[in-house]
C-alpha positions as CSV (number, residue, x, y, z in Angstrom):
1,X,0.0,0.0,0.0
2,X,1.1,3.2,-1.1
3,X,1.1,5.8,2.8
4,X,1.2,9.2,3.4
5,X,2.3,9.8,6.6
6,X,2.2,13.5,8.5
7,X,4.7,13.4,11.6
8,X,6.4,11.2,10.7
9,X,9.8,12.8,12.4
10,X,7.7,13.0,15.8
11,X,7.9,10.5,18.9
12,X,5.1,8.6,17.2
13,X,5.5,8.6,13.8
14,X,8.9,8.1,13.9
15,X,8.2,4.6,14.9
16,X,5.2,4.4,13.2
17,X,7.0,4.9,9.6
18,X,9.7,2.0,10.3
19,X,6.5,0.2,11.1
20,X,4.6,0.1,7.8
21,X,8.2,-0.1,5.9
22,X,8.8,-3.4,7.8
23,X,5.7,-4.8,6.4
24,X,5.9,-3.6,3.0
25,X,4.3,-0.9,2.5
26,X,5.7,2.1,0.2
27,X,5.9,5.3,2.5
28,X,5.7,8.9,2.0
29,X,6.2,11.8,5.0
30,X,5.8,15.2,4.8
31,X,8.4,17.5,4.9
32,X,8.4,21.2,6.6
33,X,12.4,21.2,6.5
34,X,15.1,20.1,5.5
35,X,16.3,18.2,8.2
36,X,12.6,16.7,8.5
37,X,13.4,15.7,4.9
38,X,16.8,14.3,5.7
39,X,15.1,12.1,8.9
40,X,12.0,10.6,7.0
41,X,14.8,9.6,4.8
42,X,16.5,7.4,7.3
43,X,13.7,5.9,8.5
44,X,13.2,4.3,4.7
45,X,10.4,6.8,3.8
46,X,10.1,9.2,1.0
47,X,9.9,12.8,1.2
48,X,6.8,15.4,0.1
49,X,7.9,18.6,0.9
50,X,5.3,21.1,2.2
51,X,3.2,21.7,5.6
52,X,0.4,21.7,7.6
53,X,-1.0,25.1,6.3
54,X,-1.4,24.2,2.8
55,X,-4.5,22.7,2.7
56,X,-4.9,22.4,-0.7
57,X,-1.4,20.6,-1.0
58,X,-2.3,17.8,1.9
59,X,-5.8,17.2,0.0
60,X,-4.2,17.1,-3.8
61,X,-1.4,14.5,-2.1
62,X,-3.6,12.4,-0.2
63,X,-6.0,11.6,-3.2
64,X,-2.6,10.2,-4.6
65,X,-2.0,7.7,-2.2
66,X,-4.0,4.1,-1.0
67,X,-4.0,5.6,2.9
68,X,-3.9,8.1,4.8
69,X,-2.2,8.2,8.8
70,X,-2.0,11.8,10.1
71,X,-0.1,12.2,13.6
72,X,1.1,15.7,12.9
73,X,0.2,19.2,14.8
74,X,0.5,22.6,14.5
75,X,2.7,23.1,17.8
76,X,3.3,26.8,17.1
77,X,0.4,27.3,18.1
78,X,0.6,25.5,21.4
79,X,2.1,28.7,23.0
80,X,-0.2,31.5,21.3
81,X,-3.5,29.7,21.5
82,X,-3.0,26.3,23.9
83,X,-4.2,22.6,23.3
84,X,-7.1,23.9,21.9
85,X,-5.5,26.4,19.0
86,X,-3.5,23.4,18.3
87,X,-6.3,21.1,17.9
88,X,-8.4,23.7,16.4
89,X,-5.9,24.1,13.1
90,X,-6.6,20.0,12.8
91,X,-10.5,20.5,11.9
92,X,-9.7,21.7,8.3
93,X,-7.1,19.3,7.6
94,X,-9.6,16.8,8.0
95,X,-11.9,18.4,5.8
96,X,-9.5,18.3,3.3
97,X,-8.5,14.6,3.6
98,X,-12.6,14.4,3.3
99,X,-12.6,15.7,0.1
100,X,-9.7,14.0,-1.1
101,X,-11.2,10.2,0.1
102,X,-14.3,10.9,-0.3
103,X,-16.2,7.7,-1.8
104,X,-13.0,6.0,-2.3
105,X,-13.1,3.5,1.2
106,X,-9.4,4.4,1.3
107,X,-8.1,4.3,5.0
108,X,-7.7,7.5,7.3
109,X,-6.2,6.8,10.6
110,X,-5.5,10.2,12.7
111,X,-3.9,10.3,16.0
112,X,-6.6,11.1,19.2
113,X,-5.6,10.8,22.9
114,X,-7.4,8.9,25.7
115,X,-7.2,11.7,27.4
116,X,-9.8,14.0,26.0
117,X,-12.1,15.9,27.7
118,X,-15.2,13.8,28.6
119,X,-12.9,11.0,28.6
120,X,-11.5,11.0,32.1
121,X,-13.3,10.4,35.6
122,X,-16.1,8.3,33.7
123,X,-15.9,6.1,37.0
124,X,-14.9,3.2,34.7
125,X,-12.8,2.4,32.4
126,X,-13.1,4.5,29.0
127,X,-13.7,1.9,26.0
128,X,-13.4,2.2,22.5
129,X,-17.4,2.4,22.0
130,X,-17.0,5.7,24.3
131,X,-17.8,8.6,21.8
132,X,-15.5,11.9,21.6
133,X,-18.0,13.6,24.2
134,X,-19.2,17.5,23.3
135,X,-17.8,18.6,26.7
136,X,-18.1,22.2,27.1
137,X,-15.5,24.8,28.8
138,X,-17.1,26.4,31.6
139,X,-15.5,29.6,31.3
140,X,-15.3,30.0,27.7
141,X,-18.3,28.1,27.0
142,X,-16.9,26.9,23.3
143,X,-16.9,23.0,22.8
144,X,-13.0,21.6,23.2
145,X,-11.4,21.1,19.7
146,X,-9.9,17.9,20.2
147,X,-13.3,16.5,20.6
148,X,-14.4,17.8,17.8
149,X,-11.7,16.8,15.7
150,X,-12.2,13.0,16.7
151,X,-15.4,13.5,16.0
152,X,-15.1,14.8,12.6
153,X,-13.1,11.8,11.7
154,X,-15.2,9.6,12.7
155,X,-18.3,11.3,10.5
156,X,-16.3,10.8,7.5
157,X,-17.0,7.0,7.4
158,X,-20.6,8.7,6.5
159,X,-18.9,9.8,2.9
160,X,-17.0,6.4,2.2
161,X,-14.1,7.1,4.1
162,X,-12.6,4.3,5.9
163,X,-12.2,6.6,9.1
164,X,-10.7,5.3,12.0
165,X,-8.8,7.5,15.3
166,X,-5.9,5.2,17.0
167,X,-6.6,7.2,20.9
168,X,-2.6,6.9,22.5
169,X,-2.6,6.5,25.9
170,X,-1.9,9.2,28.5
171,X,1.6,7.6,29.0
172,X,3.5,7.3,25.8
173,X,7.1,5.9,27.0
174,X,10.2,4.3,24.7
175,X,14.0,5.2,24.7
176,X,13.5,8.2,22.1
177,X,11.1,9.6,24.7
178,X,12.3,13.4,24.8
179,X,9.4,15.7,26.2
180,X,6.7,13.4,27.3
181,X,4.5,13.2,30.6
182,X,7.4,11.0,32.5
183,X,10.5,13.3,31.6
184,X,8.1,15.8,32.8
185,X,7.4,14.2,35.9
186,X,11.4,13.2,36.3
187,X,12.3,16.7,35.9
188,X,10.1,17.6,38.9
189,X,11.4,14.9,41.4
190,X,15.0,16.2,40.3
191,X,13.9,20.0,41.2
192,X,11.8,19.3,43.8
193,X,14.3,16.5,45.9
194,X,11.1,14.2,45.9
195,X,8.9,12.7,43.5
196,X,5.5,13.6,44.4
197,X,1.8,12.6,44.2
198,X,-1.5,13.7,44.3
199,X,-3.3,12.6,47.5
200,X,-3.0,8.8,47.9
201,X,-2.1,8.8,44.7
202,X,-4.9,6.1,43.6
203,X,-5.7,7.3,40.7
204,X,-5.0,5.5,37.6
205,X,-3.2,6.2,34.8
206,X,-3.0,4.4,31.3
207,X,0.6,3.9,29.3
208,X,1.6,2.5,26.0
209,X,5.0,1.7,24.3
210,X,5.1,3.8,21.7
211,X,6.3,0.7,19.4
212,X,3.5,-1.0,20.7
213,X,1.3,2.0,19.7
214,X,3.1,1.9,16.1
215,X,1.9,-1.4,15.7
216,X,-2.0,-0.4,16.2
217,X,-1.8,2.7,13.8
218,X,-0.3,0.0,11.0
219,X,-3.5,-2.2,11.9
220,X,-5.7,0.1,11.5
221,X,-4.6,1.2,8.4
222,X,-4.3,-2.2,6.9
223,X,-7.3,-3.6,8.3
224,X,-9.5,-1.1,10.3
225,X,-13.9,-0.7,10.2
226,X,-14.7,2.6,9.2
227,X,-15.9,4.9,12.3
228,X,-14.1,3.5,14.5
229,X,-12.2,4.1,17.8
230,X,-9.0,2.2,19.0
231,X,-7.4,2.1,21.9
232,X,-3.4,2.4,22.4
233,X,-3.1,1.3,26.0
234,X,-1.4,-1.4,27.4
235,X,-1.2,-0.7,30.6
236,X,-4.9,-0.1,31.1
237,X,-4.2,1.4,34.7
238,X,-1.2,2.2,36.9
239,X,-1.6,4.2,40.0
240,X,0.0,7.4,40.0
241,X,1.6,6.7,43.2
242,X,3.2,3.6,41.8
243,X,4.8,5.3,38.7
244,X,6.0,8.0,41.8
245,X,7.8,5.4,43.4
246,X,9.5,4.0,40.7
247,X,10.5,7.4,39.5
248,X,11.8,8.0,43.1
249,X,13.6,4.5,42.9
250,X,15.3,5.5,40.2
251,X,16.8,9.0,41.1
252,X,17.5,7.9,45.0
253,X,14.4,10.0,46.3
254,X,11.3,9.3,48.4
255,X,8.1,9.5,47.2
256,X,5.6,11.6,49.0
257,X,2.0,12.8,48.6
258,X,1.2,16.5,47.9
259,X,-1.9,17.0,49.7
260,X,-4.5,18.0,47.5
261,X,-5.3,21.3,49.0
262,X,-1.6,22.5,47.8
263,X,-1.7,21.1,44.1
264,X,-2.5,24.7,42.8
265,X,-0.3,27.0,41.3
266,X,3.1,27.3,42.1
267,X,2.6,24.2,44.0
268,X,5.0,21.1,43.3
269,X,3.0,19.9,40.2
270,X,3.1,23.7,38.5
271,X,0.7,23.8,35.4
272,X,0.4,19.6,35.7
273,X,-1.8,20.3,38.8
274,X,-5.1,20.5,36.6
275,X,-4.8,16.6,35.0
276,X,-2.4,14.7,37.6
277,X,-5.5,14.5,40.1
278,X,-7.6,12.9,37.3
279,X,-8.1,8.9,37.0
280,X,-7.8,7.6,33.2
281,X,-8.5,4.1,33.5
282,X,-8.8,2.7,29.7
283,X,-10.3,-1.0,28.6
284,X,-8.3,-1.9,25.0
285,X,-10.8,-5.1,24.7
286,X,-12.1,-4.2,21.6
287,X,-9.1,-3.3,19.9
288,X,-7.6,-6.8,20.5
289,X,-10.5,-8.3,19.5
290,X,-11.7,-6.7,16.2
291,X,-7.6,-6.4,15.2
292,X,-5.7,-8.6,16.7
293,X,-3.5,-6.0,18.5
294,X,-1.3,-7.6,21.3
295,X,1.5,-5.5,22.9
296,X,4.7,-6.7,23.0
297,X,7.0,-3.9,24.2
298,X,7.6,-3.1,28.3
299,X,5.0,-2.6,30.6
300,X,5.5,1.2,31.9
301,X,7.1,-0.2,35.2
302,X,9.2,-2.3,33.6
303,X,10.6,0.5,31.0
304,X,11.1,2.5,33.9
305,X,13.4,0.1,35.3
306,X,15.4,-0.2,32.0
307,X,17.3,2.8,32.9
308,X,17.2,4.6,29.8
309,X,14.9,7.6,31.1
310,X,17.5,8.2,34.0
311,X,21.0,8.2,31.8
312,X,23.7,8.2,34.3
313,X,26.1,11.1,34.7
């Protein structure tokens, strides 16, 4: 199958490209740069120079190709705008893939997070049957864009589109992790002397090898419904206090709990304060079932205790 691939220079699709090379498939990734270009290269990919804001590029290149899988975002805007701006820019650029698939059944598979909004705290596990939920900001009153991006790729099964979004886990870990939740959370402990935790620290968070995650994106491509919803979890639910420890293990320091009453701004947990409380438990039943996913790759625990997030020296 002939794959265009956005991101592919990212944590994800970095892994993700090697990943549908290995099995045979011809792929091409999108180039901003020339280092980008030099990357994708490497990883046994061809180059299509161009970017994210050329809209009318990305839909005239992905009517060339058998399948689409989109992990890329606009991260300049992250600083100017927030998650949202970010997400926000994605809602075109999957209007644009709309037009370009439209009626052909050719695969879409776009990058979502378990972590939504209207996704955590469910008092259950999330599953892959859970819809991207219209949850609504209570001071801005405006519908979160990541939501409504899922969403929107999801709808295009509706216009012959086989449509699918591959939700990665909270936790995304490997050895080329770089700026991810964990080197977040090991960059506290080193500042702070301790690695902390919310409360008790019972509340569960879900994880996924990145590999591992790789692996799903390529089955979802290859084989994937249309409409549907997968789940990148492995770890279907750590408790916060346990990935604490080990993080404390690791560095030589204790673990200790941050009451919840100081979790606010500048306490220990700094802009992290508003999601570390939150439980993410995620089921990835379905997605084994309907593709045949089976992770392979470390546990989160068990990467931890590889060593290669805590490089000695």
């Amino acid at each position: 199958m002939r794959v265009f691939v956005t991101g592919g220079t990212g944590h994800s699709g970095s892994h993700i490209v090697p990943e549908l090379v290995a099995a045979g498939h011809e792929v091409t990734g999108l180039a901003r740069s020339d280092g980008a270009a030099a990357a994708l290269s490497a990883l046994g990919a061809k180059v299509r120079r161009g970017d994210l804001e050329d809209l009318t590029g990305l839909r005239e290149t992905a009517a060339e190709f058998d399948g689409v899988i989109h992990v890329a975002h606009r991260q300049d805007l992250l600083f100017s705008g927030g998650i949202d701006a970010v997400a926000a820019a994605e809602v075109p650029i999957m209007l644009a893939y709309g037009e370009a698939l439209e009626g052909t059944g050719k695969p879409l598979v776009v990058a979502g997070s378990i972590g939504s909004p209207g996704q955590q705290d469910l008092g259950r596990p999330a599953t892959e049957e859970d819809p991207a939920l219209p949850v609504r900001d209570e001071h801005k009153g405006t519908l979160h864009a990541r939501n409504v991006v899922e969403s929107a790729v999801i709808g295009l099964a509706e216009r012959g589109v086989r449509s699918s979004v591959v939700r990665i886990a909270n936790i995304a870990h490997s050895t080329t992790d770089s700026r991810g939740f964990l080197v977040q959370l090991i960059a506290l402990a080193k500042e702070r002397g301790f690695a902390g935790y919310p409360g008790d620290g019972a509340n569960l968070w879900n994880a996924v090898h990145i590999r591992d995650a790789a692996s799903l994106f390529r089955l979802a491509l290859e084989k994937g419904p249309a409409g549907r919803y997968w789940h990148a979890v492995a770890d279907e639910g750590v408790a916060f206090r346990e990935i604490s420890e080990a993080i404390g293990s690791r560095l030589g320091l204790p673990a200790l709990s941050i009451p919840m009453d100081e979790l606010v701004l500048p306490g220990y947990f700094g802009f992290l304060a508003n999601v570390v409380t939150r439980s993410y438990p995620a089921s990835n039943a379905i997605t084994r079932q309907v593709l045949g996913w089976e992770p392979v790759q470390p546990r989160l625990l068990d990467d931890l205790d590889n060593g290669h997030y805590f490089p000695a020296g």
